[in-house]
C-alpha positions as a LaTeX table, in Angstrom:
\begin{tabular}{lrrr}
\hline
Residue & $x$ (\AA) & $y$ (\AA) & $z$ (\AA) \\
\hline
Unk1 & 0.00 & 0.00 & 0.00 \\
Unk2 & 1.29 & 3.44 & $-0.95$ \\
Unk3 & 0.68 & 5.60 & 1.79 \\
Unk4 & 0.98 & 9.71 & 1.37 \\
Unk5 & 2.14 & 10.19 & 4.68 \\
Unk6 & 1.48 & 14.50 & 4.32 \\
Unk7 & $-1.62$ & 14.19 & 3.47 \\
Unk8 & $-4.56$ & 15.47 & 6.02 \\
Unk9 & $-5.07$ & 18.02 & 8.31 \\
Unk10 & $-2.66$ & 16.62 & 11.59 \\
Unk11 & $-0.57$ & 14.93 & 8.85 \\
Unk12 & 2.22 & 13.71 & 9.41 \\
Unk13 & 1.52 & 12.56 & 12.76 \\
Unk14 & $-1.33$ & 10.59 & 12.70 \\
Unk15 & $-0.41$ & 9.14 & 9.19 \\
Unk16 & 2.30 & 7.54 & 11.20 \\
Unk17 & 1.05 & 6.54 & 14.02 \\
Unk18 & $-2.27$ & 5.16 & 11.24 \\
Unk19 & 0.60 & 3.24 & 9.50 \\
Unk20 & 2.08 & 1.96 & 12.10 \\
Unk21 & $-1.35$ & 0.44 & 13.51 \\
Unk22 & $-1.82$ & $-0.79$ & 9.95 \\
Unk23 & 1.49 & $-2.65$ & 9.93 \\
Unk24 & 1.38 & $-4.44$ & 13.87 \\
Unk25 & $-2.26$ & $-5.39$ & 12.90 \\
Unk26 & $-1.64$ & $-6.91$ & 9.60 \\
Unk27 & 1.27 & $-9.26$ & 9.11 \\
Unk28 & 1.19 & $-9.53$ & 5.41 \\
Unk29 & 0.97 & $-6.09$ & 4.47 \\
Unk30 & 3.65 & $-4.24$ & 3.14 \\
Unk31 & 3.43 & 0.08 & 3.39 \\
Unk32 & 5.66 & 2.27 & 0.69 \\
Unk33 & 6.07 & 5.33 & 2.78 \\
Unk34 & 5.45 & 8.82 & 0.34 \\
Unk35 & 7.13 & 11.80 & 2.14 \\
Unk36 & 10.12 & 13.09 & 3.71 \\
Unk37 & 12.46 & 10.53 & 4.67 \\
Unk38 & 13.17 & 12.07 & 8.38 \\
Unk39 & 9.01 & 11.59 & 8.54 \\
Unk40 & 9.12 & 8.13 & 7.29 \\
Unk41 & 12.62 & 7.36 & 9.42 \\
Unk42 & 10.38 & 7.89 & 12.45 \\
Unk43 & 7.94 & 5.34 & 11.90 \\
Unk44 & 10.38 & 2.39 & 10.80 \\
Unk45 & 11.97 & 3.00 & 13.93 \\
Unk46 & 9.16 & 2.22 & 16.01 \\
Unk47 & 8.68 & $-1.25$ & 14.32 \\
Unk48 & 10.39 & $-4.46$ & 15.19 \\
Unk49 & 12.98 & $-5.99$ & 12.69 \\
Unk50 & 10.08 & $-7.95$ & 11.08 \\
Unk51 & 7.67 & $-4.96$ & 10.90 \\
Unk52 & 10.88 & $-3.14$ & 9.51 \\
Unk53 & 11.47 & $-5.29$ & 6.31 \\
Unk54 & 7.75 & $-4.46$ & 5.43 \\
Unk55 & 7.97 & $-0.81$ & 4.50 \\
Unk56 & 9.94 & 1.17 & 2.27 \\
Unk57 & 10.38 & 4.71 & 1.27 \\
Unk58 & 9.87 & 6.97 & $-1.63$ \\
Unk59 & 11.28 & 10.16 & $-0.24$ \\
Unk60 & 9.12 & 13.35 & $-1.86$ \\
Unk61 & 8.48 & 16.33 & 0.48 \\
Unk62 & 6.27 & 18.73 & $-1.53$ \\
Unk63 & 2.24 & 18.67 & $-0.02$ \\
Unk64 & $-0.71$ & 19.36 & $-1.65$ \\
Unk65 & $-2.70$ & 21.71 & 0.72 \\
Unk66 & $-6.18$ & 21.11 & 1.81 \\
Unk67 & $-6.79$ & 24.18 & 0.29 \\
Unk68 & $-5.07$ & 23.93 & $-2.54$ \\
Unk69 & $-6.38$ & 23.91 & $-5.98$ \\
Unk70 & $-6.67$ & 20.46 & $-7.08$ \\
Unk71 & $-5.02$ & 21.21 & $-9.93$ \\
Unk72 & $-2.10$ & 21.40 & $-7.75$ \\
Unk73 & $-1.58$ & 17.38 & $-7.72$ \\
Unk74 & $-0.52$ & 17.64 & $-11.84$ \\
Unk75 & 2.97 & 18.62 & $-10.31$ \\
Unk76 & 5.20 & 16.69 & $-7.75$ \\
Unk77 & 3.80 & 16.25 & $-4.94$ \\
Unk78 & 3.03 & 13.27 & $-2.42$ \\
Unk79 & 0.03 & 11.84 & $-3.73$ \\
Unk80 & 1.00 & 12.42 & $-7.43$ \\
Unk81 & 4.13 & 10.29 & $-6.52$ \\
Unk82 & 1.72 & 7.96 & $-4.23$ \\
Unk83 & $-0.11$ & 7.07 & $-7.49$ \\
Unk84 & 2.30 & 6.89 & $-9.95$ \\
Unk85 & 4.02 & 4.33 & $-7.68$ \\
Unk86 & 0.82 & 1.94 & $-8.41$ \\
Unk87 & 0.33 & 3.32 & $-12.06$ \\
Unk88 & 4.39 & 1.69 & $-12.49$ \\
Unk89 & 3.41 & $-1.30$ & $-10.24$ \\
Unk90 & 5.22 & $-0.51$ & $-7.71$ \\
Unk91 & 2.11 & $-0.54$ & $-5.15$ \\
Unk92 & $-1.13$ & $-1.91$ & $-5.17$ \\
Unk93 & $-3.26$ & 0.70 & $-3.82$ \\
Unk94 & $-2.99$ & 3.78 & $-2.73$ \\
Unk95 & $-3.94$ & 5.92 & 0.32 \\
Unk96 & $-4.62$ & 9.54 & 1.25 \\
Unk97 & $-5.51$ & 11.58 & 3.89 \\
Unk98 & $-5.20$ & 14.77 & 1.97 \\
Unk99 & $-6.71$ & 17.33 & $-0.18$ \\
Unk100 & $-10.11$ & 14.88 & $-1.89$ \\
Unk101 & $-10.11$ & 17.49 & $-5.07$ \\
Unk102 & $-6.29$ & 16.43 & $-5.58$ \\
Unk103 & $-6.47$ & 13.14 & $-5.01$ \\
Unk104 & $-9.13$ & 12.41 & $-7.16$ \\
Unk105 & $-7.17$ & 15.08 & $-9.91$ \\
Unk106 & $-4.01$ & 13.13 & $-10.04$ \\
Unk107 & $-5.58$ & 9.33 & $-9.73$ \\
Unk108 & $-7.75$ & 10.77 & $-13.03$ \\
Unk109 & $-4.69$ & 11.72 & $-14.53$ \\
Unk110 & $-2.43$ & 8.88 & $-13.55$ \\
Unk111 & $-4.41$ & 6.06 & $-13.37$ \\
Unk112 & $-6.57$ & 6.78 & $-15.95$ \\
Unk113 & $-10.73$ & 6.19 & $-16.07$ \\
Unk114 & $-12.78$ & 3.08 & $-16.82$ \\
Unk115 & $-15.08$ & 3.35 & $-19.56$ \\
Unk116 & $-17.42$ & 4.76 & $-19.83$ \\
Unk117 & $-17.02$ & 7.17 & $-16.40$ \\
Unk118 & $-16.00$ & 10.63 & $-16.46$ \\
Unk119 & $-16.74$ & 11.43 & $-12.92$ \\
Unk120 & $-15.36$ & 9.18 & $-10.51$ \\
Unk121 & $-17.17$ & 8.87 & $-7.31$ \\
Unk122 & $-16.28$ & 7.88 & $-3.87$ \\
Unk123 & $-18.13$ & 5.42 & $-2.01$ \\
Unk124 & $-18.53$ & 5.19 & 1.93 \\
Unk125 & $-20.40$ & 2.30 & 3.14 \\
Unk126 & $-22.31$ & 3.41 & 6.52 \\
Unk127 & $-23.89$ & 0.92 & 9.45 \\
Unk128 & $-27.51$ & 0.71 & 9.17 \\
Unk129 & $-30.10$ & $-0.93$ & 11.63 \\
Unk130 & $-30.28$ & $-3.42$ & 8.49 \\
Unk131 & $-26.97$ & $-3.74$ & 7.39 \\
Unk132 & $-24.50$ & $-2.00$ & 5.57 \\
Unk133 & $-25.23$ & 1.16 & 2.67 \\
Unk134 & $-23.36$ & 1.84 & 0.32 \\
Unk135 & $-23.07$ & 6.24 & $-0.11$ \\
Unk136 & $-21.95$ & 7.40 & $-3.42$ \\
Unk137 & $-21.11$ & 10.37 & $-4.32$ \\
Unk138 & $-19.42$ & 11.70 & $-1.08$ \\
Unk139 & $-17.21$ & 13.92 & $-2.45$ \\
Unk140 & $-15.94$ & 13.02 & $-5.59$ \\
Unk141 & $-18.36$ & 14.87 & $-8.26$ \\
Unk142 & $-20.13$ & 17.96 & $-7.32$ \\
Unk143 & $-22.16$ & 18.75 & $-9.80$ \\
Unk144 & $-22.93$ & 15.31 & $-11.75$ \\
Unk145 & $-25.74$ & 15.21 & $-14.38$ \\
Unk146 & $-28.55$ & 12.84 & $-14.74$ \\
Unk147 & $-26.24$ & 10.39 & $-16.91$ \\
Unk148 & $-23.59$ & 10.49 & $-14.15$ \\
Unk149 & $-25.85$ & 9.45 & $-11.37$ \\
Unk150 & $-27.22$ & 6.93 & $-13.50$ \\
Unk151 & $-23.80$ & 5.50 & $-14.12$ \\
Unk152 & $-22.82$ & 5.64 & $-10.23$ \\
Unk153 & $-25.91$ & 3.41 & $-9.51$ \\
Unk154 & $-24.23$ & 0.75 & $-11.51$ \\
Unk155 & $-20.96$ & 1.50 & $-9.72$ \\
Unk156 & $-22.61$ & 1.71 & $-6.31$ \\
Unk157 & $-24.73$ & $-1.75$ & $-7.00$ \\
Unk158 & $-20.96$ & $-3.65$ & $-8.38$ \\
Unk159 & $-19.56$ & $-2.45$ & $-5.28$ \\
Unk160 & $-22.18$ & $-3.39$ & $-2.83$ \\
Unk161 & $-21.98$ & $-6.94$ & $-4.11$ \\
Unk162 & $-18.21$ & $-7.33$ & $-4.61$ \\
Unk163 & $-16.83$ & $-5.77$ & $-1.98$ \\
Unk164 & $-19.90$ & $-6.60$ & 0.66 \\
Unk165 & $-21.25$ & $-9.60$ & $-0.65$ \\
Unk166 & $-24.66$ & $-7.61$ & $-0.44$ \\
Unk167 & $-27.31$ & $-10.45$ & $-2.52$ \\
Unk168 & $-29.24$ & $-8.76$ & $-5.15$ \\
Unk169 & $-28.62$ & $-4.64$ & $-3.70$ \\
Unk170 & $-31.51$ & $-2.72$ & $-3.93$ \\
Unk171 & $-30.69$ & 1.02 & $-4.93$ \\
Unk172 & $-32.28$ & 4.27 & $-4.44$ \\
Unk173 & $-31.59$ & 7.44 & $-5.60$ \\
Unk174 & $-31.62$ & 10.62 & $-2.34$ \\
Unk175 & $-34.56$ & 13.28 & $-2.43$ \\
Unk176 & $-37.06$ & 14.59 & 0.07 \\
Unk177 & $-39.66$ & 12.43 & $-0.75$ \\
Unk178 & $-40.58$ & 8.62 & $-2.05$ \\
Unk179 & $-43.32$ & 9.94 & $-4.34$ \\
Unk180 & $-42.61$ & 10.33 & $-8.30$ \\
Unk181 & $-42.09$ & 13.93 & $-9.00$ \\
Unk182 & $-40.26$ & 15.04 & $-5.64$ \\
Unk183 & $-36.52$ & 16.80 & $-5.54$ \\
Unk184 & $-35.10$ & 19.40 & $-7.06$ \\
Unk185 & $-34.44$ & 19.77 & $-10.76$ \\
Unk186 & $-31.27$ & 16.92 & $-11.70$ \\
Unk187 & $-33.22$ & 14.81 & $-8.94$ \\
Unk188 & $-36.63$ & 14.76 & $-10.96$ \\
Unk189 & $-34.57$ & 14.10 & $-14.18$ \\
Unk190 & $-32.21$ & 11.36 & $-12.55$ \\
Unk191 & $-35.31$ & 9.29 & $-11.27$ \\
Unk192 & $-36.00$ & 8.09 & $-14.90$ \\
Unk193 & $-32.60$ & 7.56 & $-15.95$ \\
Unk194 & $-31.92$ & 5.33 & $-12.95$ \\
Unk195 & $-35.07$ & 3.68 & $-13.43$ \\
Unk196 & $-33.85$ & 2.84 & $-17.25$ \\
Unk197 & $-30.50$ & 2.14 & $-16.40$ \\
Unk198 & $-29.47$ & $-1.61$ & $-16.91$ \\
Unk199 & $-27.80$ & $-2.65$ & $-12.74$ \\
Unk200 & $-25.12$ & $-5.68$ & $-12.30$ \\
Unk201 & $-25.27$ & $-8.30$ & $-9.68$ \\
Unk202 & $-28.99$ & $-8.85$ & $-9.46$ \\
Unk203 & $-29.38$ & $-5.35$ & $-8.58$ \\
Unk204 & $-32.82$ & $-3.49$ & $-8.73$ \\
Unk205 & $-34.04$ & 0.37 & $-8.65$ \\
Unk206 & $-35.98$ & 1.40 & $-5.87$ \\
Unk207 & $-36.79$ & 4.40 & $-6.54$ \\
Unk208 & $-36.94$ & 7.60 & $-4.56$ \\
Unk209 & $-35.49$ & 7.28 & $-0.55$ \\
Unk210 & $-34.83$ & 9.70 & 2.41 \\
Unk211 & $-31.88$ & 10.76 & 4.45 \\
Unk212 & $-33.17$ & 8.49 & 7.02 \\
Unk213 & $-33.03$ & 5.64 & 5.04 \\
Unk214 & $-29.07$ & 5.72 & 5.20 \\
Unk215 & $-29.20$ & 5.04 & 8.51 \\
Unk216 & $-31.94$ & 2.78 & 8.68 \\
Unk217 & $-31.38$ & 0.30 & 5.31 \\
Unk218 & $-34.63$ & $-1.03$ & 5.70 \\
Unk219 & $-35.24$ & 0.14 & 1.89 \\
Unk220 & $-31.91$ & $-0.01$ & 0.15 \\
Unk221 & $-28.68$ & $-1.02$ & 0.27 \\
Unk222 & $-26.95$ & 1.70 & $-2.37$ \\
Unk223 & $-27.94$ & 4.84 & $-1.96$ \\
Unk224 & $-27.01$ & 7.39 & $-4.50$ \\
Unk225 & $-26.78$ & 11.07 & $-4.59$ \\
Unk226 & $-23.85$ & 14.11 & $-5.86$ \\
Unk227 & $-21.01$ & 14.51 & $-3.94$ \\
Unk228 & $-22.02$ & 17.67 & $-2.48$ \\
Unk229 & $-24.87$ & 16.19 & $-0.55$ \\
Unk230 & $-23.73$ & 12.88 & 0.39 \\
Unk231 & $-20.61$ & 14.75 & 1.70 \\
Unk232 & $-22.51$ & 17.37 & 4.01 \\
Unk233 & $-24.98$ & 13.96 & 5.06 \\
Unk234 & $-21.87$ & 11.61 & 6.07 \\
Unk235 & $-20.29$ & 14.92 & 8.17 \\
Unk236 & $-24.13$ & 15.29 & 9.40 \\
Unk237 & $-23.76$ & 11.55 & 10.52 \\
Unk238 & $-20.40$ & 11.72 & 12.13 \\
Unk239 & $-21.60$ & 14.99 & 14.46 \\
Unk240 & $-24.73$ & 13.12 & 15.43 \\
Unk241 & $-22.73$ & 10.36 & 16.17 \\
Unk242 & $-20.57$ & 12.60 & 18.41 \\
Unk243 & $-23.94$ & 14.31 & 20.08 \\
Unk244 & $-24.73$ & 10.70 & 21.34 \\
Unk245 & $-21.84$ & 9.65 & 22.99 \\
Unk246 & $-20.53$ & 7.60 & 20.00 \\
Unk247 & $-20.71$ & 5.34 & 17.38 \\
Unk248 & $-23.21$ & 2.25 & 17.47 \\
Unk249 & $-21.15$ & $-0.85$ & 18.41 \\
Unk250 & $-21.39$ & $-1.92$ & 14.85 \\
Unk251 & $-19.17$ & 0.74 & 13.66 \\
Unk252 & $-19.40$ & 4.67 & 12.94 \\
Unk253 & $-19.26$ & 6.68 & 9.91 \\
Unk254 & $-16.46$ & 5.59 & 7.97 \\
Unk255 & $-13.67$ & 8.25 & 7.66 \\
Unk256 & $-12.05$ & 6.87 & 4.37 \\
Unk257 & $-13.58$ & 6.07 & 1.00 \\
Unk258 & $-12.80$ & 4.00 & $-1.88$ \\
Unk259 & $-12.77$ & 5.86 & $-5.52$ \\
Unk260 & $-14.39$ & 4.15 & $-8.33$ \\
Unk261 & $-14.10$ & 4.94 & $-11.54$ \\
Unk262 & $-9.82$ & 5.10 & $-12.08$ \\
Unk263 & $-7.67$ & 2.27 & $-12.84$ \\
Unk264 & $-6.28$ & 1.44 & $-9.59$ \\
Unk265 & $-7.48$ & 0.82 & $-5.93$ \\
Unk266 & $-7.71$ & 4.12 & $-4.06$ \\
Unk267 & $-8.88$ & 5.32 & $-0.69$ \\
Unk268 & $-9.45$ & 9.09 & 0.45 \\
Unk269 & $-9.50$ & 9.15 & 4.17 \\
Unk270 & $-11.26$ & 12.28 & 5.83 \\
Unk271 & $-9.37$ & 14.78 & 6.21 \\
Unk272 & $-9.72$ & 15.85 & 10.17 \\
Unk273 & $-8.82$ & 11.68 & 10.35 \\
Unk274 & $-7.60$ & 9.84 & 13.46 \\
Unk275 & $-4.44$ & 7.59 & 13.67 \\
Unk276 & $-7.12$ & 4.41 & 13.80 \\
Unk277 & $-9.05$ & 6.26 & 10.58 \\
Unk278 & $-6.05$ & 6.13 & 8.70 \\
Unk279 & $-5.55$ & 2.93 & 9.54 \\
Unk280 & $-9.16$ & 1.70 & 8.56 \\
Unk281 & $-8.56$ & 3.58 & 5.43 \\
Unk282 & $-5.09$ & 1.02 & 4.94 \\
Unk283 & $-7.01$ & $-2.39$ & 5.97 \\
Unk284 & $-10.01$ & $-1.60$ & 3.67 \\
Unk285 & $-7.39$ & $-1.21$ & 0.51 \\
Unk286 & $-6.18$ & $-4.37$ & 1.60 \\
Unk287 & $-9.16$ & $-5.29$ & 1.40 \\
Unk288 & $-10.41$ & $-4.13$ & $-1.32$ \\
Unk289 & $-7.22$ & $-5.31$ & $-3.25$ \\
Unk290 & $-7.39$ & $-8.91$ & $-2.16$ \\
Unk291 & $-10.92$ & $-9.33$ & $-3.45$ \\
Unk292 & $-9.71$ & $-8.03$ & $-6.82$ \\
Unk293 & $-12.60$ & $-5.45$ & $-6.04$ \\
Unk294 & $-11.39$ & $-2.63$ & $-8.52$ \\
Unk295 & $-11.01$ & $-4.80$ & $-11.39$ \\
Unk296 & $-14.02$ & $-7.00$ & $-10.89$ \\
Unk297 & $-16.12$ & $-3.40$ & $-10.87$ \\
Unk298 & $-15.07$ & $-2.47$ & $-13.81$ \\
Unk299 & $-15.89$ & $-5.75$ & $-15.63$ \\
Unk300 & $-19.10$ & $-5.64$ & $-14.41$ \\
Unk301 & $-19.38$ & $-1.79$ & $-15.72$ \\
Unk302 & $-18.21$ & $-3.09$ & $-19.43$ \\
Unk303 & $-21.17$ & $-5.28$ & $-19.54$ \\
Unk304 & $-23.53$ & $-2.58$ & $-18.84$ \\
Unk305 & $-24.24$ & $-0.57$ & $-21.68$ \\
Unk306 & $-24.66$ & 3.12 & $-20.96$ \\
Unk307 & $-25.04$ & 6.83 & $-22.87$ \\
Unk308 & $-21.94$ & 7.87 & $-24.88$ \\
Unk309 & $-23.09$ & 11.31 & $-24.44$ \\
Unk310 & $-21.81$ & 13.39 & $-21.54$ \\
Unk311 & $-24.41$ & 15.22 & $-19.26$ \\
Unk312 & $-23.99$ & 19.15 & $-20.22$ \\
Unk313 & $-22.28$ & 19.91 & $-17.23$ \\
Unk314 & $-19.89$ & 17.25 & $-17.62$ \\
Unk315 & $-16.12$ & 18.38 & $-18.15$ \\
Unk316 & $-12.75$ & 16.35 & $-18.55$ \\
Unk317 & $-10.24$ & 16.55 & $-16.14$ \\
Unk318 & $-7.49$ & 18.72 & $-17.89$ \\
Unk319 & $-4.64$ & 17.17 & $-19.07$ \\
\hline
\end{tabular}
């Protein structure tokens, strides 16, 4: 796993201490450290001999600030150099704590897209009273057009099932109301295109949900949305979350996300994360990795057919 290690908002610190969780927990998992070598120095020191022959360095010390443009990650920086290490095989995932407009901006660039997806989207999977949902977009595409959200369903349904083993996922699409007709403008013109829109893995439209049915999963298990609202909704979570005295036993809101729609396994931790966030954000690219989650997506994606035609508000990512 490539970790940026200056990436976040208490970074480096608690990328350390994350990564060296990541390591004592996991004995077959092997960390490239991607930062300053005095940084990276500090954490192979704290490891036994054994723990020690598991990580290596690529020393880079320029940062991508969290408030940064993201076109700031098309020049050297730690998570540019994070994933070109997997682009040249030298890792098998990445993660990142940092800036989510960079990271997504130089996996895009790097990596390159699966077919058929312009926008990449992250996906958090939340504990519900009836399982796990799968969130997408949190954070990845702002603005996303009918078309986009239509294609995310089909990412958000492959997911559920491969990296979840959720049976036939039933998807919904985020509004104020269940009934036909309710939402704003994109969500009254997404409803039909999800409706239309051919799902993988048994998967099956819904229709219309509520924010309550994140946290309840009684009527789906993908729920779909832009990354505008289903970033301010998983923050939402987290603070109620905090107002109760913590996290149901079965887990909280997940402070790291996996990024469909590039080729290569990445996860975006939160920003304000912990040293045991980062290292969730390490053991579920481990995880994701081992299932062959990324590329078993994005075969599922090919056999979907979709619209060639970008929504109107769809852009590239700039070369």
């Amino acid at each position: 796993m490539a970790v940026d290690l200056l990436g976040g908002d208490d970074a480096p610190a608690v990328v350390v201490d994350g990564a060296l969780r990541a390591v004592r927990t996991d004995p077959d998992l092997h960390l490239l450290l991607v930062g300053p070598t005095e940084v990276a120095d500090g954490l192979i020191g704290a490891l036994d001999p054994e723990q020690r022959s598991r990580v290596t360095v690529r020393p880079v010390r320029t940062v991508v600030g969290m408030a940064d443009h993201p076109t700031a990650a098309r020049g050297e920086s730690t998570v540019r150099a994070a994933v070109h290490a997997v682009r040249d095989g030298f890792a098998d995932a990445l993660v990142s704590a940092g800036s989510t407009g960079a990271t997504v901006t130089a996996a895009a660039l790097g990596l390159g897209r699966w077919t058929g997806v312009r926008r990449p989207a992250l996906v958090a999977t939340l504990p519900a009273v009836e399982g796990p949902v799968v969130l997408l977009d949190v954070g990845g595409t702002l603005e996303p057009g009918p078309a986009t959200l239509a294609r995310h369903a089909v990412l958000g349904a492959a997911y559920a099932a491969v990296a979840h083993a959720v049976a036939a996922p039933r998807v919904g699409l985020l509004s104020i109301g269940t009934e036909a007709g309710k939402g704003d403008r994109l969500r009254r013109s997404a409803d039909p295109a999800l409706a239309a829109v051919p799902l993988p893995c048994g998967a099956r439209y819904v229709g219309l949900v509520e924010g309550y049915d994140v946290s309840l999963g009684t009527r789906a298990d993908v729920v779909v949305t832009d990354g505008f609202t289903g970033n301010v909704l998983l923050k939402a979570i987290e603070g109620a979350y905090a107002m109760a005295g913590g996290p149901p036993a079965s887990g909280g809101a997940p402070r790291a996300a996996a990024l469909l729609g590039v080729a290569g396994t990445v996860v975006v931790c939160h920003g304000a994360a912990r040293p045991e966030d980062v290292a969730s954000g390490i053991a579920l690219a481990a995880h994701l990795w081992r299932r062959s989650a990324t590329d078993t997506v994005s075969t599922l994606l090919d056999a979907v057919p979709h619209d060639p035609a970008p929504d109107r508000n769809d852009t590239e990512v700039a070369p």
